[in-house]
C-alpha positions as CSV (number, residue, x, y, z in Angstrom):
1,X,-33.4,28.6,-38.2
2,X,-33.1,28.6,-42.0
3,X,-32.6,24.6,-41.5
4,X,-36.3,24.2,-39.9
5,X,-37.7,26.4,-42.6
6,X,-36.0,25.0,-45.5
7,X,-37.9,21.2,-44.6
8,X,-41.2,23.0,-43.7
9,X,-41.3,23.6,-47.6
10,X,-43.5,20.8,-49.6
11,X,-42.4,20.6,-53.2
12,X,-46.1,20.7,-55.6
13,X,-44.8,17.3,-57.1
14,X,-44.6,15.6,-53.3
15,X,-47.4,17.5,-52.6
16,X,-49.5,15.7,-55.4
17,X,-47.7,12.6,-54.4
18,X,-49.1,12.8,-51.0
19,X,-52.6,13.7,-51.7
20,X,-53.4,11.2,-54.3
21,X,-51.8,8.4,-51.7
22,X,-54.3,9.5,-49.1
23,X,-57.4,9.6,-51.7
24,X,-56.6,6.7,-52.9
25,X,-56.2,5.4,-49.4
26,X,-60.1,7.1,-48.6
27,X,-61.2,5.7,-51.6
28,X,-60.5,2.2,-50.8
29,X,-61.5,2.4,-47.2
30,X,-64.8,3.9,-48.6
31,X,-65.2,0.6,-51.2
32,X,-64.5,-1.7,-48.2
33,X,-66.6,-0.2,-45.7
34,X,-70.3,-0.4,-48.4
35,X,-68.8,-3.7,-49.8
36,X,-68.9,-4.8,-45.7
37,X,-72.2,-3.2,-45.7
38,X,-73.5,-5.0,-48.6
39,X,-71.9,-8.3,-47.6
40,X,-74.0,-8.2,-44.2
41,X,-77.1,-6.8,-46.2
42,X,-77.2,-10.0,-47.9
43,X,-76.1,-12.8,-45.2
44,X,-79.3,-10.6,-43.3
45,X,-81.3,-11.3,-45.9
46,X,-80.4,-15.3,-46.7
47,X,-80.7,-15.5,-43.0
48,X,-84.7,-14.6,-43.0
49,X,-85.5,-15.6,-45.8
50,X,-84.2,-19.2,-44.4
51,X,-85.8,-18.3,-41.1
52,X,-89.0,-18.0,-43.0
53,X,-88.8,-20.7,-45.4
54,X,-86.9,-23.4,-43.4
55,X,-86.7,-25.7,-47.3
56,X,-85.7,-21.8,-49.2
57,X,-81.8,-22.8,-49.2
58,X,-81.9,-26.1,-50.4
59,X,-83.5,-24.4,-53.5
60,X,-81.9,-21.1,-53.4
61,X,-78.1,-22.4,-53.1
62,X,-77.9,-24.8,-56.0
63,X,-79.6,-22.3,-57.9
64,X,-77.6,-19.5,-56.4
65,X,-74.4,-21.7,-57.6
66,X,-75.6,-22.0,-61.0
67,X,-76.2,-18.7,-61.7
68,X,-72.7,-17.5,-60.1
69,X,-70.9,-20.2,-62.9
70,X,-73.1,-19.0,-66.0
71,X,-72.2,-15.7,-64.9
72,X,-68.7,-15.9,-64.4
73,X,-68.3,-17.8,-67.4
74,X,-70.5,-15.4,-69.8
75,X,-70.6,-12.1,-68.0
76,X,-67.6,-12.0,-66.1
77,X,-65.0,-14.2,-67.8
78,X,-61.5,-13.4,-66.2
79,X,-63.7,-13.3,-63.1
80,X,-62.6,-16.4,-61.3
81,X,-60.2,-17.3,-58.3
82,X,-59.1,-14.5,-55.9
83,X,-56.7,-12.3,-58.5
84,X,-54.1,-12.3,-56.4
85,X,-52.2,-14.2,-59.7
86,X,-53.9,-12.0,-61.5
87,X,-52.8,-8.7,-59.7
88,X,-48.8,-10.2,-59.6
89,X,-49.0,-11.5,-63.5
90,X,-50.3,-7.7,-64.6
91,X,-47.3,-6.3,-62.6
92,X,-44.6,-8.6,-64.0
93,X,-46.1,-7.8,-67.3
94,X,-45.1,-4.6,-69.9
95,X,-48.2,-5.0,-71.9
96,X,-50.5,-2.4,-71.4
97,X,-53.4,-4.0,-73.1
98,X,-53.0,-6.8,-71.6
99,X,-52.9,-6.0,-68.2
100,X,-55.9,-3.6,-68.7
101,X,-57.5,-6.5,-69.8
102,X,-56.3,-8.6,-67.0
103,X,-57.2,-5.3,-64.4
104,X,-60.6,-4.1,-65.7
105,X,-62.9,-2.8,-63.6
106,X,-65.6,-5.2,-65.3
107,X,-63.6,-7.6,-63.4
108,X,-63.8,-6.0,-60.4
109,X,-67.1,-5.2,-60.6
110,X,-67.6,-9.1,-61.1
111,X,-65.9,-10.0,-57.9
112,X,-67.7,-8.1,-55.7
113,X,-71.6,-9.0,-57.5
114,X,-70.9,-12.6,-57.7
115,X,-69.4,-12.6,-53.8
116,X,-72.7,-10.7,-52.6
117,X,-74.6,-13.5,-54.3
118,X,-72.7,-16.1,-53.0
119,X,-73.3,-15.0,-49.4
C-alpha cells in the first residue's frame, strides 16, 4: 500500500517539467495547424486567381520569385535553406548570442511569410 502511494506523488519540479512539455507540444500543434490553414488559403487563392486570369502566373511567379530573394536577402537575411543546419550548428554551439542570432524568431517569422508567398 505505501508503495502505490509513494509513486502517486508528482514532485512540483516534474510536475513543471511535464506541463511545459505538453504546452509546448499544444503550441506547436496550434502553429502547424494555422500555418496548414494559411498554406491552403493561399494555393486557394493562386488557384482562382489563375482560373480567372489564365496569363496571371506567368506574371505573378517571376514576380512572386523576385520579391521572395529581395526579401530574403534584405528582410530576412539568415532566412534561407530549410534550418535544419541551422537548428544542429545552434545546438553544437556555446554561444548564446550567437545562436539567438542564428534562432530568432525574425527568422522564423521569415520562413513561414516567404513559404506562403511562394505557394
Amino acid at each position: 500500500m505505501l508503495r502505490v502511494l509513494r509513486y502517486r506523488y508528482v514532485s512540483p519540479r516534474v510536475l513543471r517539467r511535464t506541463l511545459l512539455f505538453w504546452g509546448g507540444a499544444v503550441l506547436v500543434s496550434a502553429i502547424a495547424m494555422a500555418f496548414a490553414w494559411a498554406a491552403n488559403g493561399a494555393a486557394g487563392l493562386f488557384g482562382r486567381a489563375a482560373a480567372a486570369r489564365p496569363w496571371l502566373p506567368f506574371i505573378v511567379s517571376p514576380a512572386g520569385l523576385a520579391l521572395s530573394v529581395w526579401l530574403t536577402r534584405t528582410v530576412f537575411p539568415g532566412a534561407q535553406g530549410s534550418g535544419i543546419p541551422q537548428t544542429i550548428a545552434a545546438l553544437h554551439l556555446g554561444d548564446a548570442p550567437l545562436v539567438d542570432r542564428i534562432l530568432s524568431l525574425r527568422i522564423a517569422v521569415g520562413k513561414v511569410c516567404l513559404t506562403l508567398l511562394g505557394l
